[in-house]
N, C-alpha and C positions, 0 to 999 in steps of 0.2 A: 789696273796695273798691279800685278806681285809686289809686295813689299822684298820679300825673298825672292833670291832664283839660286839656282845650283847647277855648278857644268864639274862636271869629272873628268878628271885626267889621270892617266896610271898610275899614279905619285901625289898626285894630291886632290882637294876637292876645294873649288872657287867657290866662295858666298858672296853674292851680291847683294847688297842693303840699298832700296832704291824706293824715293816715296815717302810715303807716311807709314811707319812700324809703330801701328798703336794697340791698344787692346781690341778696335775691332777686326784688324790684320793676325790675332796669334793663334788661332787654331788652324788657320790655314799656313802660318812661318813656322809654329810649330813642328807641323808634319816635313816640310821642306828641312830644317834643323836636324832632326832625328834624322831624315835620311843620309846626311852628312856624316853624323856621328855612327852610323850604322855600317860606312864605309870602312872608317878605323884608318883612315890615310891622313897625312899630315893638312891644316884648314888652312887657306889664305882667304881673308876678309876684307871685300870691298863696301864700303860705306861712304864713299866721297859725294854720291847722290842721296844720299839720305836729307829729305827738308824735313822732317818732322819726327819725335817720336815721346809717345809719351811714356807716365810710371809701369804701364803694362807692357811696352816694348823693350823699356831696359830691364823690366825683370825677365822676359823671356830671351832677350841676349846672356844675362847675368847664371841664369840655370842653363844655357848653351855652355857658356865658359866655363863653368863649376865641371859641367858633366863630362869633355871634353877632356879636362885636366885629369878626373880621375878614370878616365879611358887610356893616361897616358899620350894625348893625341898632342900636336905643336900647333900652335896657331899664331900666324903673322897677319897682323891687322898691314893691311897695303894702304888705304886709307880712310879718314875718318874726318864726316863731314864738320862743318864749325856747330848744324844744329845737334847731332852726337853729343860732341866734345863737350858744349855746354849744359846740357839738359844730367849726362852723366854727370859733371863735375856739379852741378846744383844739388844730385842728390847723394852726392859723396862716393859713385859708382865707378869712377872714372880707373882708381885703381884695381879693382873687384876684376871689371873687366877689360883689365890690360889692356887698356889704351895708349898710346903710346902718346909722349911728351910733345 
């Protein structure tokens, strides 16, 4: 299973976070990521399936978001699993990448 997927719509581009988003998943979400950012269309992020992710998958979300913002792009996180929310918040990442509350 993709850790990443990506479906395109006129107007925006869906990311779905599903699985385990760990360091041995980032060359391949990687690629899926850029392609997103490559779009230049506004990001909606689904993570509500996300069970797992470790230091390497929040840093590959965290250089997602950085990159993103200086693209100018919007990103609305739609949902964010509890394993996310906590693993971010353990490593102080939760505001970096605009998590929401």
């Amino acid at each position: 299973m993709q850790p990443v997927s990506l479906t395109c719509h006129k107007d925006r581009t869906r990311i779905v976070l599903k699985g385990a988003l760990d360091v041995s998943a980032a060359a391949t979400a990687y690629g899926t990521l850029d392609q997103a950012l490559a779009r230049g269309l506004p990001v909606q992020l689904q993570a509500g399936d996300l069970e797992r992710t470790d230091a390497g998958g929040l840093q590959l979300l965290l250089l997602f978001v950085r990159s993103a913002r200086r693209r100018g792009l919007t990103l609305d996180w739609r949902s964010v699993s509890p394993a996310l929310a906590s693993s971010a918040e353990l490593l102080g990442l939760s505001s970096a990448l605009e998590l929401p509350r």
